[in-house]
Biotite code that builds the C-alpha atoms (Angstrom):
import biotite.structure as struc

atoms = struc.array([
    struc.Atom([0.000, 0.000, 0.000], chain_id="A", res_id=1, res_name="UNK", atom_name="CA", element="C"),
    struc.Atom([1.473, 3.576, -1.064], chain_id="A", res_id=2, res_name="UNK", atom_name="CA", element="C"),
    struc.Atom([2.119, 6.056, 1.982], chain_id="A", res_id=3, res_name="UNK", atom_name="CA", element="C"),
    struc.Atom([-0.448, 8.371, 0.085], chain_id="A", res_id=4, res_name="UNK", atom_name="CA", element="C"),
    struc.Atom([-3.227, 6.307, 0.510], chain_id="A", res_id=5, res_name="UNK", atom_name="CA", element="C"),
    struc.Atom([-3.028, 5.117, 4.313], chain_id="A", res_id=6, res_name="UNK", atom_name="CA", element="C"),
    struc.Atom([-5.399, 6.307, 6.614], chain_id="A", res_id=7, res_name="UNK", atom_name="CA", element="C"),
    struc.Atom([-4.658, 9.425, 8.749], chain_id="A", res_id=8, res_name="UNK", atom_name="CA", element="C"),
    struc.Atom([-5.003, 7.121, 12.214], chain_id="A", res_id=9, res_name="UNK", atom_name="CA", element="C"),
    struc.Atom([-2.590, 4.460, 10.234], chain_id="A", res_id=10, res_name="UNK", atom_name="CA", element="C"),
    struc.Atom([0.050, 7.804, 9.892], chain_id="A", res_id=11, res_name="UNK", atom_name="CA", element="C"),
    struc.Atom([-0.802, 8.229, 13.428], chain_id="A", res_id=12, res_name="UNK", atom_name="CA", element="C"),
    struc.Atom([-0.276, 4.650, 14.574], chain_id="A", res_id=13, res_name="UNK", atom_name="CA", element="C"),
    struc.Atom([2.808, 4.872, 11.976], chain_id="A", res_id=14, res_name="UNK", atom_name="CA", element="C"),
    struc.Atom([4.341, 8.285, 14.005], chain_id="A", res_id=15, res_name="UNK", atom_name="CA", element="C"),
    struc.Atom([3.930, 6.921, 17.372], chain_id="A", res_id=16, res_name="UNK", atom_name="CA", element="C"),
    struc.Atom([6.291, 3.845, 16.476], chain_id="A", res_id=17, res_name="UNK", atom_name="CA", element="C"),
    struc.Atom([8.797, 6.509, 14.840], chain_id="A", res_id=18, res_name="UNK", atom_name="CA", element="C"),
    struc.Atom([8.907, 8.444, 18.515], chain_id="A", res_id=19, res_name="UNK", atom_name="CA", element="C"),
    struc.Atom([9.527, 5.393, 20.404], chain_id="A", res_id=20, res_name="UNK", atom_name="CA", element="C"),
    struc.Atom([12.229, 3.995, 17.746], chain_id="A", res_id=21, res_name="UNK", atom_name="CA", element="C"),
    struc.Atom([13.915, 7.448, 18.522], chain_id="A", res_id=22, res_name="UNK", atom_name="CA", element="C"),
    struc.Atom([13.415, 7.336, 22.165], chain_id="A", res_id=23, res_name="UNK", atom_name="CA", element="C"),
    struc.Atom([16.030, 4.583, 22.372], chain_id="A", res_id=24, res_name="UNK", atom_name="CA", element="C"),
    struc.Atom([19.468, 5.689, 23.219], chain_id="A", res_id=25, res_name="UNK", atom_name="CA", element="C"),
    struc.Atom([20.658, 2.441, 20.887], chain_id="A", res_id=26, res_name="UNK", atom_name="CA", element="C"),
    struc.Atom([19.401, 3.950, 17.854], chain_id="A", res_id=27, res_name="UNK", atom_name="CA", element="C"),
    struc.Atom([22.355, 5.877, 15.916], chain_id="A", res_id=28, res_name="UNK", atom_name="CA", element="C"),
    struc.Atom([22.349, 9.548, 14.766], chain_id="A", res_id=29, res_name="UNK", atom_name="CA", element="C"),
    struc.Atom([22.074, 8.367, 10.862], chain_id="A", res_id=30, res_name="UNK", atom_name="CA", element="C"),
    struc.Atom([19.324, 6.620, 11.856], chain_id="A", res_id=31, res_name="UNK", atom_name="CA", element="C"),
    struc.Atom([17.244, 9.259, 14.130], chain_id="A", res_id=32, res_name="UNK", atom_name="CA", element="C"),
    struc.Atom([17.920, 11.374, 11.156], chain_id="A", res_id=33, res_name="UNK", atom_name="CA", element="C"),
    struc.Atom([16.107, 9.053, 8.559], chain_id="A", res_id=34, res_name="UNK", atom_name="CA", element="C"),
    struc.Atom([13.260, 8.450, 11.319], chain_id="A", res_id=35, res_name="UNK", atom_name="CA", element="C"),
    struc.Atom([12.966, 11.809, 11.415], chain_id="A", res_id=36, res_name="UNK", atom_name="CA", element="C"),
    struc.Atom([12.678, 12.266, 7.684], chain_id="A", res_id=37, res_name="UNK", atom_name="CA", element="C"),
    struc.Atom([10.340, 9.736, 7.263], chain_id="A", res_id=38, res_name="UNK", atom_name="CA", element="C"),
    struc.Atom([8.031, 11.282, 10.316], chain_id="A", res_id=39, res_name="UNK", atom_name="CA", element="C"),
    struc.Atom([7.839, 15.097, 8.802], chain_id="A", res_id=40, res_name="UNK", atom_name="CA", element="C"),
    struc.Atom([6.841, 12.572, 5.272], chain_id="A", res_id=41, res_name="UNK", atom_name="CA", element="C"),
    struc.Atom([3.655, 11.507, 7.621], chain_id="A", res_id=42, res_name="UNK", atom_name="CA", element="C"),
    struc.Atom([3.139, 14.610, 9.104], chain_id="A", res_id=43, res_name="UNK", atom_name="CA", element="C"),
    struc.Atom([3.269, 16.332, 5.673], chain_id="A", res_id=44, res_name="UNK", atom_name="CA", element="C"),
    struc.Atom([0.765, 13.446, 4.790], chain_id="A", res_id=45, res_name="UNK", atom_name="CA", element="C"),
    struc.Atom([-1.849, 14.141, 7.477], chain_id="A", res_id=46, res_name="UNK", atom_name="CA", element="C"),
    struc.Atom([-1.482, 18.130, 7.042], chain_id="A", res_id=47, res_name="UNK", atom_name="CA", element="C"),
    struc.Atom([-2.898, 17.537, 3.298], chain_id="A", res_id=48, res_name="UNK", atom_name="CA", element="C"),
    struc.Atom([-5.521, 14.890, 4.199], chain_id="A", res_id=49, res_name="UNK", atom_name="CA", element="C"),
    struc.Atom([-7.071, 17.384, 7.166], chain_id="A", res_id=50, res_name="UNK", atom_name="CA", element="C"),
    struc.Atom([-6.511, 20.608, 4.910], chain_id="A", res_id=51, res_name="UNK", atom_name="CA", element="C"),
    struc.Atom([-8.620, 18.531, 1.458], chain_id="A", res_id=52, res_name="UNK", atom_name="CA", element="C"),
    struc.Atom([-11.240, 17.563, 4.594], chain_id="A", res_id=53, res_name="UNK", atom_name="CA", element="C"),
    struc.Atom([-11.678, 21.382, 5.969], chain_id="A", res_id=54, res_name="UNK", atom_name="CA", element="C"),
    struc.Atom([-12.065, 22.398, 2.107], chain_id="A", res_id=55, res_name="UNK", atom_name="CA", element="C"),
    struc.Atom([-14.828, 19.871, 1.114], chain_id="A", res_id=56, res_name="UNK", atom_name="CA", element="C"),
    struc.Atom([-16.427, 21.034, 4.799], chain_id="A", res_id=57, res_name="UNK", atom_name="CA", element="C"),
    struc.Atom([-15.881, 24.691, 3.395], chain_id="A", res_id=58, res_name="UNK", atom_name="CA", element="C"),
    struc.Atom([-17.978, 23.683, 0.978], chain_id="A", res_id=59, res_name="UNK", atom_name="CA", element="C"),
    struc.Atom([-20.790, 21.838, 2.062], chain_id="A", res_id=60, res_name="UNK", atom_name="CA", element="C"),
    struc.Atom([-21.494, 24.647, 4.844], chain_id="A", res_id=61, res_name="UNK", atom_name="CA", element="C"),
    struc.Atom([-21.004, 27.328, 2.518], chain_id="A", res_id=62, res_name="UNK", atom_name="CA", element="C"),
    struc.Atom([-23.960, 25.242, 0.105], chain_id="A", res_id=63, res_name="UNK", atom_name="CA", element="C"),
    struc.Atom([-26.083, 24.817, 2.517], chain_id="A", res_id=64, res_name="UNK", atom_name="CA", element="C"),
    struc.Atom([-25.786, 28.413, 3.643], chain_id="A", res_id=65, res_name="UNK", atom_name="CA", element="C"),
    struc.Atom([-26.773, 29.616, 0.657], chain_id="A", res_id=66, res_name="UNK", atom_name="CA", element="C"),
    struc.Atom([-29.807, 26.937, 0.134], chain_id="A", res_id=67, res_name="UNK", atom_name="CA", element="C"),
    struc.Atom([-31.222, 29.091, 3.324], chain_id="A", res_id=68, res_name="UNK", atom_name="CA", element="C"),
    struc.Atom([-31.498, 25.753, 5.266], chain_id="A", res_id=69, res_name="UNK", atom_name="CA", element="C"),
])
């Protein structure tokens, strides 16, 4: 499954595992750095997801604002 199309609670899920990988004093610098890189990837990911959701809400309230209902 592409990164693009899990679910924003699977990014979550995904991000939580990332934090506690880099919690561990074991885990080199090199590798911090690429669990880092790969975290901001999910954030960026859920950012997009909740700003396309707040648009389509935009929307629909703004419609049914001007239905009068």
């Amino acid at each position: 499954m592409a990164a693009e199309s899990k679910s924003i609670e699977k990014n979550f899920e995904e991000l939580g595992k990332i934090i506690e990988m880099m919690d561990n004093d074991e885990v080199s610098l090199e590798d911090s750095f690429k669990l880092y890189e790969k975290g901001m990837k999910l954030v960026k990911q859920c950012n997009d997801k909740i700003d396309k959701v707040e648009k389509k809400i935009n929307i629909i309230e703004g419609n049914v604002e001007n239905d009068g209902i």
